[in-house]
C-alpha positions, 0 to 999 in steps of 0.5 A: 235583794235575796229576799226579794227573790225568795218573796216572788219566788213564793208569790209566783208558786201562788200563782201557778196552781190556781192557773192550773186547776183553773185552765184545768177546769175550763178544758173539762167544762168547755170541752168535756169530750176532750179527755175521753176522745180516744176511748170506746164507746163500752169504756163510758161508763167506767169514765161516768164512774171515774167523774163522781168518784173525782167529784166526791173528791172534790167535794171531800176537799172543799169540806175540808178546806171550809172546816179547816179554814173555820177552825183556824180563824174565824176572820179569814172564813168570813171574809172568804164568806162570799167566794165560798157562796159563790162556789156553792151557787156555782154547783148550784147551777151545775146540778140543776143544768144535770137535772135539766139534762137528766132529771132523778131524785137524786139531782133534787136530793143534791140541790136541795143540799147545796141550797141548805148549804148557801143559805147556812153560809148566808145566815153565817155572814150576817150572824157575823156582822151582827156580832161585829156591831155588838 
């Protein structure tokens, strides 16, 4: 009985940060003046500042999670292959809807990046099958 209450004591742990990050995300994506409504129009571009500074952030995290991830087992990468593809075309169209909105060399610079990245991630999965079938 112990054990099952430890076991979904742990599962639910499992549960709650993604729901957070994950409602999180979607209060930032679906309502992004929410955050900043109380502010001055002089503070945005401090807040501009503050949102790429969180999205290298988030970038550095997720890189870490991939190399972390690769180096502990190659088993685990390769089945989490498509959710990372997935992640990456999500920034994908992310940064081409920023470049629709605001077109710099920048956005084209990052969105080739990203595509460099889904078609290493793309190689990878099928580089690994074939392998599988040797």
């Amino acid at each position: 009985m112990k054990k099952l209450q430890k076991t979904f004591k742990s599962n639910l742990l499992h549960f709650i940060i993604p729901l957070f990050y994950g409602g999180l995300g979607m209060i930032f994506l679906l309502h992004p003046t929410l955050p900043v409504q109380e502010l001055d129009q002089t503070d945005y571009d401090i807040i501009i500042l503050l949102l790429h500074q969180g999205q290298g952030v988030l970038f550095i995290s997720f890189a870490l999670l991939l190399f972390q991830i690769r180096n502990k087992s190659k088993r685990l990468y390769f089945s989490l292959n498509s959710t990372f593809l997935a992640i990456i075309f999500a920034i994908l169209l992310m940064t081409c809807y920023f470049y629709y909105l605001l077109p710099s060399v920048e956005l084209i610079f990052m969105g080739m990046i990203n595509l460099f990245a889904l078609l290493i991630l793309i190689y990878d999965k099928h580089d690994f099958k074939k392998q599988l079938q040797l």
